[in-house]
PDB file of N, CA, C and O in Angstrom:
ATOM      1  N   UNK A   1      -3.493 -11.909 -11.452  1.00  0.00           N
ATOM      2  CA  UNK A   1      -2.958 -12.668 -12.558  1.00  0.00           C
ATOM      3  C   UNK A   1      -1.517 -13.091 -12.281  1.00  0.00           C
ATOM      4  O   UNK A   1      -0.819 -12.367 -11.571  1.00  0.00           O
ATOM      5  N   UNK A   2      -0.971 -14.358 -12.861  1.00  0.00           N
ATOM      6  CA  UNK A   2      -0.015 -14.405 -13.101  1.00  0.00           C
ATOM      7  C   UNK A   2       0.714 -14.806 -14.676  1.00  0.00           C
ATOM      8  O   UNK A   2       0.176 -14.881 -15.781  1.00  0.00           O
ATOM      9  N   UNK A   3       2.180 -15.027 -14.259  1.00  0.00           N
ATOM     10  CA  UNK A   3       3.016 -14.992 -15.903  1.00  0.00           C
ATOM     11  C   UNK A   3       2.709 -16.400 -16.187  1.00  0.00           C
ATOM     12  O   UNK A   3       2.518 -16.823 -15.047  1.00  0.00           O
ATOM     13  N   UNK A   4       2.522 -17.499 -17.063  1.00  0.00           N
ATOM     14  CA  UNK A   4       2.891 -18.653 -17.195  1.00  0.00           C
ATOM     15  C   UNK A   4       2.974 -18.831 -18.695  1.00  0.00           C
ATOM     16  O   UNK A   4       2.202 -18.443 -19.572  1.00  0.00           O
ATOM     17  N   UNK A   5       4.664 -19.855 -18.810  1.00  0.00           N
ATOM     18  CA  UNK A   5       5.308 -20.178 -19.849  1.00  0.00           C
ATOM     19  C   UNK A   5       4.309 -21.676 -20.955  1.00  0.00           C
ATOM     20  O   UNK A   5       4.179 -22.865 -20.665  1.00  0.00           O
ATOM     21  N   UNK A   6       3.814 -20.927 -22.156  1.00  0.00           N
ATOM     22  CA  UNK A   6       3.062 -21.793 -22.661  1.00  0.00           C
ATOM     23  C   UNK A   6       3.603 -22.989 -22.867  1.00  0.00           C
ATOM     24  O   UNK A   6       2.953 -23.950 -22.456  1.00  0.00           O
ATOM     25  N   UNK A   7       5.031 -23.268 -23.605  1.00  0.00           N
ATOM     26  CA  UNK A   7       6.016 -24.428 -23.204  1.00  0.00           C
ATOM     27  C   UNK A   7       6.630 -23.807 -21.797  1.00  0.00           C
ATOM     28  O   UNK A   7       6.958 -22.665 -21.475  1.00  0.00           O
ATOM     29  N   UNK A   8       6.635 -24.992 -21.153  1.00  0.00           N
ATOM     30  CA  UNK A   8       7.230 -24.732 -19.932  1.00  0.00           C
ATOM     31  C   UNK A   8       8.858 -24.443 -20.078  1.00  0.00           C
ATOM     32  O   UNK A   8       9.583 -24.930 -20.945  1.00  0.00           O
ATOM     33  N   UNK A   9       9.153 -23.770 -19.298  1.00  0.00           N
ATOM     34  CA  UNK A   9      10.975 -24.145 -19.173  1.00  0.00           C
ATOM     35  C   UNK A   9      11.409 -25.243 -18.898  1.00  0.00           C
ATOM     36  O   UNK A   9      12.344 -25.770 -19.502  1.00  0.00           O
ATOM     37  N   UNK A  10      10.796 -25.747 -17.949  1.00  0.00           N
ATOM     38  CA  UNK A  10      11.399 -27.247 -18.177  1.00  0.00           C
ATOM     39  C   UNK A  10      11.596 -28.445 -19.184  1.00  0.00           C
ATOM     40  O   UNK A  10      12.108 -29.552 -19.016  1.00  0.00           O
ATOM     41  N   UNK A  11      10.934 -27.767 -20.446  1.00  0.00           N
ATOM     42  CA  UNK A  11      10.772 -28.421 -21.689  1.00  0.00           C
ATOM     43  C   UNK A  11      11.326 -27.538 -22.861  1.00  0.00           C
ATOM     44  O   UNK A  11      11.050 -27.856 -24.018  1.00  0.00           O
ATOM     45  N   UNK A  12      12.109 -26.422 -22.591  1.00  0.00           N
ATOM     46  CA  UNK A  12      12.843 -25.765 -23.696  1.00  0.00           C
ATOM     47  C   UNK A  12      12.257 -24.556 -23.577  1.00  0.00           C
ATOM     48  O   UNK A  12      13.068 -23.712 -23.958  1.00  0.00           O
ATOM     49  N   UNK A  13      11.019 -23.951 -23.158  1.00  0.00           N
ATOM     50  CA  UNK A  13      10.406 -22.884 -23.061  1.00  0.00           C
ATOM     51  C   UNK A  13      11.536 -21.424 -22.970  1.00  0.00           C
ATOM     52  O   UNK A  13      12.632 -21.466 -22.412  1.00  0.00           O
ATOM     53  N   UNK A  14      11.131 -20.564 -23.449  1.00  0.00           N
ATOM     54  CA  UNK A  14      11.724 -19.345 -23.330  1.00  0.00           C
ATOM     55  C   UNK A  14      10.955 -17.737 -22.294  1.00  0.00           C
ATOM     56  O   UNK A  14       9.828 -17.248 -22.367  1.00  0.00           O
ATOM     57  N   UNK A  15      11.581 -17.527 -21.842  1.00  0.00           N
ATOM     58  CA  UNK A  15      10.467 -16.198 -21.506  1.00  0.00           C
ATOM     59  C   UNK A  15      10.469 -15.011 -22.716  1.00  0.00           C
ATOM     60  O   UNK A  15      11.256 -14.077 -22.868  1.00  0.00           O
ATOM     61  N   UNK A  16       9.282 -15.404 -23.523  1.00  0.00           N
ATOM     62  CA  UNK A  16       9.499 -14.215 -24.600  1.00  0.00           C
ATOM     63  C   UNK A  16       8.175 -14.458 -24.651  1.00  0.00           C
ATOM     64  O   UNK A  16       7.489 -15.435 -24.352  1.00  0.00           O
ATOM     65  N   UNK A  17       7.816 -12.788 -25.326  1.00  0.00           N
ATOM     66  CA  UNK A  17       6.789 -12.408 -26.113  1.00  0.00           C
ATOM     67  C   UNK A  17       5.682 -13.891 -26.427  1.00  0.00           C
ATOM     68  O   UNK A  17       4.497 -13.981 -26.106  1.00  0.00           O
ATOM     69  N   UNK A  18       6.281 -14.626 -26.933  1.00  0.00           N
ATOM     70  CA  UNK A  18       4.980 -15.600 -27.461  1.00  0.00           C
ATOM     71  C   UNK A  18       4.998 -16.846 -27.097  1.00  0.00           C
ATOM     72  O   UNK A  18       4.555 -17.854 -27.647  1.00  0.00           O
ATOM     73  N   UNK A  19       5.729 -16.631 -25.802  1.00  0.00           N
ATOM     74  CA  UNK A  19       5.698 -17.767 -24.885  1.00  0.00           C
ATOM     75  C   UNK A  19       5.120 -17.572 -23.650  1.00  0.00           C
ATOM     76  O   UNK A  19       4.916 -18.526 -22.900  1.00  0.00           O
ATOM     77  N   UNK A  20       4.783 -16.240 -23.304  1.00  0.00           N
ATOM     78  CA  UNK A  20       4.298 -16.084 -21.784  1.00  0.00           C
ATOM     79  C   UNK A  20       3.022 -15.328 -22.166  1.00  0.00           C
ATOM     80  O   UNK A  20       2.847 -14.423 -22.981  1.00  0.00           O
ATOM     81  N   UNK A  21       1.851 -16.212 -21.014  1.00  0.00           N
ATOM     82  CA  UNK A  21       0.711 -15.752 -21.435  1.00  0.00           C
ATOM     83  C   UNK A  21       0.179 -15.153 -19.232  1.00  0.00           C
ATOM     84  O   UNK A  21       0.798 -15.557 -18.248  1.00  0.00           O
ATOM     85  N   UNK A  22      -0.945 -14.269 -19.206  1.00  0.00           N
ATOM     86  CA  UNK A  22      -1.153 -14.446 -18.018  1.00  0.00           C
ATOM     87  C   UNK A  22      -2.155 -15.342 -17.871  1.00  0.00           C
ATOM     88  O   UNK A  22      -2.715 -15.992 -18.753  1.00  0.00           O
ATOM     89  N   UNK A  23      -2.331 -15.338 -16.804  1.00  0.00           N
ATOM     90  CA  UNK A  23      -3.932 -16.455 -16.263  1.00  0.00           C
ATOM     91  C   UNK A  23      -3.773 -16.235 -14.007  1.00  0.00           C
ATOM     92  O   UNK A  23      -2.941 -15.761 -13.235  1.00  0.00           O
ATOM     93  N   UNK A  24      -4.933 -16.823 -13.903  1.00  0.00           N
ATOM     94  CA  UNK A  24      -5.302 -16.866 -12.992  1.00  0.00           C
ATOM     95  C   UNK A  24      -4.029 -18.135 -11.999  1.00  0.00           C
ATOM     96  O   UNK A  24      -3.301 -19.055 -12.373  1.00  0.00           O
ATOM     97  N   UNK A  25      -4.294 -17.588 -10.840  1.00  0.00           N
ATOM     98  CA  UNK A  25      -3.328 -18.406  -9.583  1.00  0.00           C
ATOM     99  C   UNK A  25      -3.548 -20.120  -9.363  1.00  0.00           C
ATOM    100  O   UNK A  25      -2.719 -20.978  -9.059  1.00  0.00           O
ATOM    101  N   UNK A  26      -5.145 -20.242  -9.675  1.00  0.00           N
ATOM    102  CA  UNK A  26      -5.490 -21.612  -9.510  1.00  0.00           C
ATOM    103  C   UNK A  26      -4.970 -22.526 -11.029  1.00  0.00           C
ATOM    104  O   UNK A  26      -4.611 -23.689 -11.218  1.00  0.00           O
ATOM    105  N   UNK A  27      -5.119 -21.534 -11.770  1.00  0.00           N
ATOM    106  CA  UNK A  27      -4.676 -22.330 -13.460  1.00  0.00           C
ATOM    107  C   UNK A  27      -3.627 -22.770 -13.679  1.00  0.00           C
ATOM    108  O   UNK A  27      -3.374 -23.949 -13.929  1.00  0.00           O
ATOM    109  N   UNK A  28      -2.772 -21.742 -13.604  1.00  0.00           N
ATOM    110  CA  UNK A  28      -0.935 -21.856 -12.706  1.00  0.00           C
ATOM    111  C   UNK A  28      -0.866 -23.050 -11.963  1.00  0.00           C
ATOM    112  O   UNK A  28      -0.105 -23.984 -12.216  1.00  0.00           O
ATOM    113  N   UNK A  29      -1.659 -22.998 -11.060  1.00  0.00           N
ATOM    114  CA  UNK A  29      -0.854 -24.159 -10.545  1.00  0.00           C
ATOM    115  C   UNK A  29      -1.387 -25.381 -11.077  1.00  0.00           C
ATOM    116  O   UNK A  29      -0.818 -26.470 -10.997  1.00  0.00           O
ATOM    117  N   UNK A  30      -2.699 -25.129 -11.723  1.00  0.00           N
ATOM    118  CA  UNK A  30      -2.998 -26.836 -11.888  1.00  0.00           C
ATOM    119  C   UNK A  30      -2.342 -27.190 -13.300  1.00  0.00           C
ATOM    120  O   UNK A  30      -1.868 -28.318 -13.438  1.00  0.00           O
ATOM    121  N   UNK A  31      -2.298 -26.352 -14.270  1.00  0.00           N
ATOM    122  CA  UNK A  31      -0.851 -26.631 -15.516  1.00  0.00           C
ATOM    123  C   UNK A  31       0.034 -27.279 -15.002  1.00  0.00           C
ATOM    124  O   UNK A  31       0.009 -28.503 -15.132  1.00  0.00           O
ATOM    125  N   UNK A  32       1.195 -26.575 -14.184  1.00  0.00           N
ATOM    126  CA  UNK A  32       2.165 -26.648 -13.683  1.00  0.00           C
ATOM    127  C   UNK A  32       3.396 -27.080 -14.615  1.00  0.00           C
ATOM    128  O   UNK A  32       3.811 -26.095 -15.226  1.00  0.00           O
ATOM    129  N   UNK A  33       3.740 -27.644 -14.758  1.00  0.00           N
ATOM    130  CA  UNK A  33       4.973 -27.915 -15.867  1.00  0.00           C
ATOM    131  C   UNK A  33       4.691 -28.582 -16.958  1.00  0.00           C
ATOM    132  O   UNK A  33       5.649 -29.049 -17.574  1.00  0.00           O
ATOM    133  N   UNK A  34       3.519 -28.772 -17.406  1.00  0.00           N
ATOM    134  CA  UNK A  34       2.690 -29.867 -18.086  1.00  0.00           C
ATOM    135  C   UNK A  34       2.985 -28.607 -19.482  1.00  0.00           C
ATOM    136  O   UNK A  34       3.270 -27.426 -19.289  1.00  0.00           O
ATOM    137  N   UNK A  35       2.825 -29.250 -20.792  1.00  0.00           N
ATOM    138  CA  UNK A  35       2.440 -27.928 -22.179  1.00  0.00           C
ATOM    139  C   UNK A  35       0.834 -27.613 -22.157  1.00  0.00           C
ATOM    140  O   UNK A  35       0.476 -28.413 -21.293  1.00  0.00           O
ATOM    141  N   UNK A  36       0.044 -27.160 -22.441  1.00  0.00           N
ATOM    142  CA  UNK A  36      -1.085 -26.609 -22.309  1.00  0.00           C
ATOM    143  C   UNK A  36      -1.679 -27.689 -23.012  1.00  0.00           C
ATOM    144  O   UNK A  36      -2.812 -27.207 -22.999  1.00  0.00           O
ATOM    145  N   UNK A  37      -1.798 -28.567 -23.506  1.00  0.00           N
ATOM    146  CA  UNK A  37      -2.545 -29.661 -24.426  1.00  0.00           C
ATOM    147  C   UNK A  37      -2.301 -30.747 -23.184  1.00  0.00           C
ATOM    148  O   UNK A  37      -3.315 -31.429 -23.036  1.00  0.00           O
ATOM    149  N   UNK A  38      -1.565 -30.989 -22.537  1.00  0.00           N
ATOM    150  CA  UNK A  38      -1.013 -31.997 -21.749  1.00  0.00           C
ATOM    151  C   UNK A  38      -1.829 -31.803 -20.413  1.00  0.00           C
ATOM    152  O   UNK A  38      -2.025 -32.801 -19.720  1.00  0.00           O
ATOM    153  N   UNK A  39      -2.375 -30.425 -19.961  1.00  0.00           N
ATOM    154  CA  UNK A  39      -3.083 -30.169 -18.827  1.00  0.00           C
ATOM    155  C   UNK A  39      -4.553 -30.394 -19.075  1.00  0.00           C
ATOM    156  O   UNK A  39      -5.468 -30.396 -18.252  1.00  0.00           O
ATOM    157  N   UNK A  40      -4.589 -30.576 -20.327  1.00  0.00           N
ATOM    158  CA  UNK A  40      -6.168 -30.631 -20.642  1.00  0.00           C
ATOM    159  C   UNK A  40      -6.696 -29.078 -20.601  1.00  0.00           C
ATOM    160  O   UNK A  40      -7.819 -28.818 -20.171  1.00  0.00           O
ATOM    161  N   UNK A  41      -5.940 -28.220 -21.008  1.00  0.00           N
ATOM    162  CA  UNK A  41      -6.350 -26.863 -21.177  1.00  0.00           C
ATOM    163  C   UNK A  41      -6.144 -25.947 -22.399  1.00  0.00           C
ATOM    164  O   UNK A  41      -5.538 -26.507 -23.312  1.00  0.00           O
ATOM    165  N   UNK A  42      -6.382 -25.108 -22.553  1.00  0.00           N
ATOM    166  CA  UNK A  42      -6.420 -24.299 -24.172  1.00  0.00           C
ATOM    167  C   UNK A  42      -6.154 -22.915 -23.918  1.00  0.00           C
ATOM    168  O   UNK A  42      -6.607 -22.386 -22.903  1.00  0.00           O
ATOM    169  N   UNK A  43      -5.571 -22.379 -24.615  1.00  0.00           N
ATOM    170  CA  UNK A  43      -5.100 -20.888 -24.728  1.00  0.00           C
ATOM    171  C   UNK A  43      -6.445 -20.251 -25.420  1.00  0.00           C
ATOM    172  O   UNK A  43      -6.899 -20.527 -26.530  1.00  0.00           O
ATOM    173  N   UNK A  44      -7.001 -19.233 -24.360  1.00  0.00           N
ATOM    174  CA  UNK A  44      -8.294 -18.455 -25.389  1.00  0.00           C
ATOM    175  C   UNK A  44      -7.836 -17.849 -26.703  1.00  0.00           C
ATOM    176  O   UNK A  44      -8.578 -17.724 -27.677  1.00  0.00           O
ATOM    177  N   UNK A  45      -5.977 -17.314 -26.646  1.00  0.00           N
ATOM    178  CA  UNK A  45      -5.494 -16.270 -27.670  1.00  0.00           C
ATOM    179  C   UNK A  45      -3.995 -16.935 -27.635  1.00  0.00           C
ATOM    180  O   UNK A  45      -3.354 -17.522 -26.763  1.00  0.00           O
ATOM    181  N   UNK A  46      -3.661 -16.453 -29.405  1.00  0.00           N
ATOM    182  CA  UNK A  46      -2.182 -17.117 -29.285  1.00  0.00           C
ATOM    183  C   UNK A  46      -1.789 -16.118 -28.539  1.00  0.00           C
ATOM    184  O   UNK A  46      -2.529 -15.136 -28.481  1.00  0.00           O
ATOM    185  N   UNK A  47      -0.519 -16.127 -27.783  1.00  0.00           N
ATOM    186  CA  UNK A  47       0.542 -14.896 -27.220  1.00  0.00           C
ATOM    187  C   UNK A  47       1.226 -14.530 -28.550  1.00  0.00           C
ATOM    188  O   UNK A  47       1.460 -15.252 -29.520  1.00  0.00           O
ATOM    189  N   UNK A  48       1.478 -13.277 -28.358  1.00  0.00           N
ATOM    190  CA  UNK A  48       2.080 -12.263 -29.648  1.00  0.00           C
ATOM    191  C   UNK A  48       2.736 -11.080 -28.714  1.00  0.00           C
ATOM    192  O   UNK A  48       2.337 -10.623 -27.643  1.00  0.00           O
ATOM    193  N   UNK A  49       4.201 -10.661 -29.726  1.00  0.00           N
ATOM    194  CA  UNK A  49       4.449  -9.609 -29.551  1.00  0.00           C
ATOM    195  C   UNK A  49       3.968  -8.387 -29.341  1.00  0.00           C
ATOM    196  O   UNK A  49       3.940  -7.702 -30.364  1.00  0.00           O
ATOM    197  N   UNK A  50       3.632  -7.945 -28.503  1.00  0.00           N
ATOM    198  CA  UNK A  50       2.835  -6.292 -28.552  1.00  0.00           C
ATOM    199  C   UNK A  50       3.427  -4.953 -29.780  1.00  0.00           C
ATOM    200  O   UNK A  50       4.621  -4.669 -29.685  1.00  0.00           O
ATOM    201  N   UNK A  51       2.865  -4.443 -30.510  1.00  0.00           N
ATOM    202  CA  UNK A  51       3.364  -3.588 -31.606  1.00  0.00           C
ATOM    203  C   UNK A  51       3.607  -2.112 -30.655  1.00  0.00           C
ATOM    204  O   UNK A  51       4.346  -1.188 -30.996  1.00  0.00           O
ATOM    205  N   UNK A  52       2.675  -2.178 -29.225  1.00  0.00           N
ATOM    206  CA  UNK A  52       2.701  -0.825 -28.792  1.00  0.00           C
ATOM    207  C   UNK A  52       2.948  -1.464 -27.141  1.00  0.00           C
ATOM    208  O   UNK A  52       2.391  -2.461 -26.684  1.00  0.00           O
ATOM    209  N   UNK A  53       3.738  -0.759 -26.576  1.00  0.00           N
ATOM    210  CA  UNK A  53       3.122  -0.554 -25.092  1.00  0.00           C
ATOM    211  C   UNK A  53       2.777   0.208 -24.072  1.00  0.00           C
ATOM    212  O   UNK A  53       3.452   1.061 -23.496  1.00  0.00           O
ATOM    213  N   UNK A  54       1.391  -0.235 -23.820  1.00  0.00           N
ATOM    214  CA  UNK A  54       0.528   0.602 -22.710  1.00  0.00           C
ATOM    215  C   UNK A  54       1.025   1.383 -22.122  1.00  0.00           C
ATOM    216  O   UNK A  54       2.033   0.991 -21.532  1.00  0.00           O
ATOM    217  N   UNK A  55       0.669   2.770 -21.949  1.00  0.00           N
ATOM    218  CA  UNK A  55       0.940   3.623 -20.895  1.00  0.00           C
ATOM    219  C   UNK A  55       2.404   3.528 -20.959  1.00  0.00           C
ATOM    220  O   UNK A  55       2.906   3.233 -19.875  1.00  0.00           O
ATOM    221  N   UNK A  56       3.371   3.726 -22.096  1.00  0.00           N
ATOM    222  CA  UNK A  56       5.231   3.676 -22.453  1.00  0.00           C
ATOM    223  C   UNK A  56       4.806   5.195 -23.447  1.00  0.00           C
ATOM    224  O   UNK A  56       5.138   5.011 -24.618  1.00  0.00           O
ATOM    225  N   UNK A  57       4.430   6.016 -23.313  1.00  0.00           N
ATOM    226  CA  UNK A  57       4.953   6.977 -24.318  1.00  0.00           C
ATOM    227  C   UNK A  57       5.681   7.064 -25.604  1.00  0.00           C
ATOM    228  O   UNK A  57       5.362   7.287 -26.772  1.00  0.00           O
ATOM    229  N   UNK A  58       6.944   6.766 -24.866  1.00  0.00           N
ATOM    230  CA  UNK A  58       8.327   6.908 -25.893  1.00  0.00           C
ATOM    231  C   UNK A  58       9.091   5.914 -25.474  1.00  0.00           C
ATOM    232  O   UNK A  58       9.871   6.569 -24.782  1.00  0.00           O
ATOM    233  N   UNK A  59       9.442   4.831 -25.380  1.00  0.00           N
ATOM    234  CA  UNK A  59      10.433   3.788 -25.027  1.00  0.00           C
ATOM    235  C   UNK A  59      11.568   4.691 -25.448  1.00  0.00           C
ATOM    236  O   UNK A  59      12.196   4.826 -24.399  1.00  0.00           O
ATOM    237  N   UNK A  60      12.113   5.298 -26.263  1.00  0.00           N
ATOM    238  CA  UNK A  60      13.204   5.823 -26.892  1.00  0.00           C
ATOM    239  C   UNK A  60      13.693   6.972 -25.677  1.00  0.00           C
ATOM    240  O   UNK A  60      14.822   7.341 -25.354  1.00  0.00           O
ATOM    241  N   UNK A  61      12.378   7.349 -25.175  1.00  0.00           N
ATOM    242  CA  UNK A  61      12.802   8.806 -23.880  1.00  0.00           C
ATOM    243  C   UNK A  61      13.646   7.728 -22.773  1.00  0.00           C
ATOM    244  O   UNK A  61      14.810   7.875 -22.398  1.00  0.00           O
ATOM    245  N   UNK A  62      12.650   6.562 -22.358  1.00  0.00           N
ATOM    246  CA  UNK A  62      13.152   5.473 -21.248  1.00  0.00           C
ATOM    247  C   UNK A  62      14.778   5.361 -21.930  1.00  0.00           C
ATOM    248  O   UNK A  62      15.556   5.904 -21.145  1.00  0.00           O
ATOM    249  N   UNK A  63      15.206   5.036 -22.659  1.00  0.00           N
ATOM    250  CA  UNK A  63      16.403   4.492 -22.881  1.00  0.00           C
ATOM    251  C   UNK A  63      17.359   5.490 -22.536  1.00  0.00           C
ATOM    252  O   UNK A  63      18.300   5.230 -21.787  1.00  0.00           O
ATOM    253  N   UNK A  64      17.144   6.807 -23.120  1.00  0.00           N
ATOM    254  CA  UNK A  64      17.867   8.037 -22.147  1.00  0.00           C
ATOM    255  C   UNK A  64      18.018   8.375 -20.617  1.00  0.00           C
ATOM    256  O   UNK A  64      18.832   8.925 -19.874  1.00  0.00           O
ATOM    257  N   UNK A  65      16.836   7.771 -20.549  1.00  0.00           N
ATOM    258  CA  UNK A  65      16.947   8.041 -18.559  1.00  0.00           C
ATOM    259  C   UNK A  65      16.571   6.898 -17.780  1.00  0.00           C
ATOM    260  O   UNK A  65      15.676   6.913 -16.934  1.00  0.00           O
ATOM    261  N   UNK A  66      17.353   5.795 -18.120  1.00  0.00           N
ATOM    262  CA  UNK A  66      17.254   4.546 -17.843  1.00  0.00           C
ATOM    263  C   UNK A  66      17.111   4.032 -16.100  1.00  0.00           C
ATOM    264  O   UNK A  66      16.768   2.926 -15.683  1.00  0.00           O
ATOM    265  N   UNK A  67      17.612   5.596 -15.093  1.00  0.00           N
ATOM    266  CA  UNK A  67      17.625   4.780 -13.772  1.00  0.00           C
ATOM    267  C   UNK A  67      15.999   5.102 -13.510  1.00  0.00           C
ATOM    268  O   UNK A  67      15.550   5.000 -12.368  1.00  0.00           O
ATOM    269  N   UNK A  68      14.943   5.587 -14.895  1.00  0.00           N
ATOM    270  CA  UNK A  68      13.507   5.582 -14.770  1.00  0.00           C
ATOM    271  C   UNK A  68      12.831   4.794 -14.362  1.00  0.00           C
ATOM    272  O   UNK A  68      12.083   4.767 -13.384  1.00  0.00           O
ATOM    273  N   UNK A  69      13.221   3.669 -15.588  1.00  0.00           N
ATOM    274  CA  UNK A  69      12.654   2.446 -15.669  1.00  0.00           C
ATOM    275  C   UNK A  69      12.699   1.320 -14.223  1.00  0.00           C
ATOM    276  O   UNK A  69      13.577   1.218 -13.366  1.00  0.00           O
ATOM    277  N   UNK A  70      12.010   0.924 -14.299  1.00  0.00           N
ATOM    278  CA  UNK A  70      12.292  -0.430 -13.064  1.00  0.00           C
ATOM    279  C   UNK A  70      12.610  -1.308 -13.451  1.00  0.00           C
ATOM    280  O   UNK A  70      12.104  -1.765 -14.476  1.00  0.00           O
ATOM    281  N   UNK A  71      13.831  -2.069 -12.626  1.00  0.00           N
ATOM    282  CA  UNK A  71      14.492  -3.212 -13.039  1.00  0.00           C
ATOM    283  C   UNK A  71      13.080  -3.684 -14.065  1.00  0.00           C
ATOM    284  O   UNK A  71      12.713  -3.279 -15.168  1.00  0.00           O
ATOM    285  N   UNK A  72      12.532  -4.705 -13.137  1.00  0.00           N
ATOM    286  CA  UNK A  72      11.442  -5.490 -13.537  1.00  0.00           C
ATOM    287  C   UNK A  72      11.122  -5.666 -15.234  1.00  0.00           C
ATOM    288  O   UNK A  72      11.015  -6.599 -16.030  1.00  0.00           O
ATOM    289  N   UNK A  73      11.035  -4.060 -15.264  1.00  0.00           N
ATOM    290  CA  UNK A  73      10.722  -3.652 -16.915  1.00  0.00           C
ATOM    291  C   UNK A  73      11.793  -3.825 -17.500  1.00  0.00           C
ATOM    292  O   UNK A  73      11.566  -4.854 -18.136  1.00  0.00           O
ATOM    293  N   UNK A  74      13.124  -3.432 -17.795  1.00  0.00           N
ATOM    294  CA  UNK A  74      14.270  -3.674 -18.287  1.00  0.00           C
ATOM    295  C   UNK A  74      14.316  -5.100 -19.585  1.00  0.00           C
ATOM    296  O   UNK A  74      14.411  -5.093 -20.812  1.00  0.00           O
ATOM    297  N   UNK A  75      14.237  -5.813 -18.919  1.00  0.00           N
ATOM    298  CA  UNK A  75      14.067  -7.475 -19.862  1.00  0.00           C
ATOM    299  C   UNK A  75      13.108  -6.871 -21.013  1.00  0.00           C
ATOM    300  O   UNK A  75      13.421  -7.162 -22.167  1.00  0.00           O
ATOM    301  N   UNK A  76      11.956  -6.049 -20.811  1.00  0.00           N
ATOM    302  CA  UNK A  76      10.607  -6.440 -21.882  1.00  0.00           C
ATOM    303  C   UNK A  76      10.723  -5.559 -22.499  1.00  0.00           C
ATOM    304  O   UNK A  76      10.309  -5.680 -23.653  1.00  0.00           O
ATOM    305  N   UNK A  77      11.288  -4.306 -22.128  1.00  0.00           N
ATOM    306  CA  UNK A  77      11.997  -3.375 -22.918  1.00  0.00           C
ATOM    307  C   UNK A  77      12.968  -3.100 -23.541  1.00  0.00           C
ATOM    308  O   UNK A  77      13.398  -1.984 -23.835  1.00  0.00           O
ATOM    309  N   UNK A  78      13.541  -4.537 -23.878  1.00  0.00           N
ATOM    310  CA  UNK A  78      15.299  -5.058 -24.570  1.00  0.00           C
ATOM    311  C   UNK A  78      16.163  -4.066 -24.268  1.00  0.00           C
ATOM    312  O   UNK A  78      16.865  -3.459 -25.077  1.00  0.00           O
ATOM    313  N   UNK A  79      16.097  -3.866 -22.843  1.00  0.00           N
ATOM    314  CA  UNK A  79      17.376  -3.226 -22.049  1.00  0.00           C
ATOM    315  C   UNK A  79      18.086  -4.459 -21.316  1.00  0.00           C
ATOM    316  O   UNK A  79      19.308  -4.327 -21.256  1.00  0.00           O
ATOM    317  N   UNK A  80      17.761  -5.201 -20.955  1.00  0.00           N
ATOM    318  CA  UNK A  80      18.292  -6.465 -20.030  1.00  0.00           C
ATOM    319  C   UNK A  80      18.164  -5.524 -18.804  1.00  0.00           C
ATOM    320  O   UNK A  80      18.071  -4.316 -19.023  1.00  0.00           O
ATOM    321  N   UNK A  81      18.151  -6.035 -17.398  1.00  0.00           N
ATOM    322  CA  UNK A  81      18.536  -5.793 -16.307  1.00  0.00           C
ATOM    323  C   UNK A  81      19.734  -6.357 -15.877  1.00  0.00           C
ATOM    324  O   UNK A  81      20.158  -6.120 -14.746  1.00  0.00           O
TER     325      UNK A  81
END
């Protein structure tokens, strides 16, 4: 899978919660900077904030022992990297 921005960035898009959806490598590229109506394609599900995340325990423990976390995660866990 990969990340792709339902508005693109090149059109104001943000990387957040209900802007980034995954999909497959070939989909990615054939979107490409286009908005998802513009590629001739459809979102199966809106993107939404997650209320929980997978396999995170305690986000609150992560924030105490922060050299835990991996960069990577940092951003989605409103730590910033």
């Amino acid at each position: 899978f990969t990340l792709d921005h339902v508005l693109p960035r090149k059109h104001g898009g943000t990387t957040v919660w209900t802007n980034v959806v995954t999909c497959c490598y070939l989909c990615n590229q054939r979107k490409g900077d286009k908005t998802v109506a513009g590629a001739g394609m459809r979102l199966l599900r809106q993107p939404v904030k997650p209320t929980s995340l997978p396999y995170v325990a305690e986000v609150e423990n992560y924030k105490e022992y922060p050299s835990t976390i991996p960069e990577s995660w940092k951003f989605w866990l409103g730590m910033e990297a």
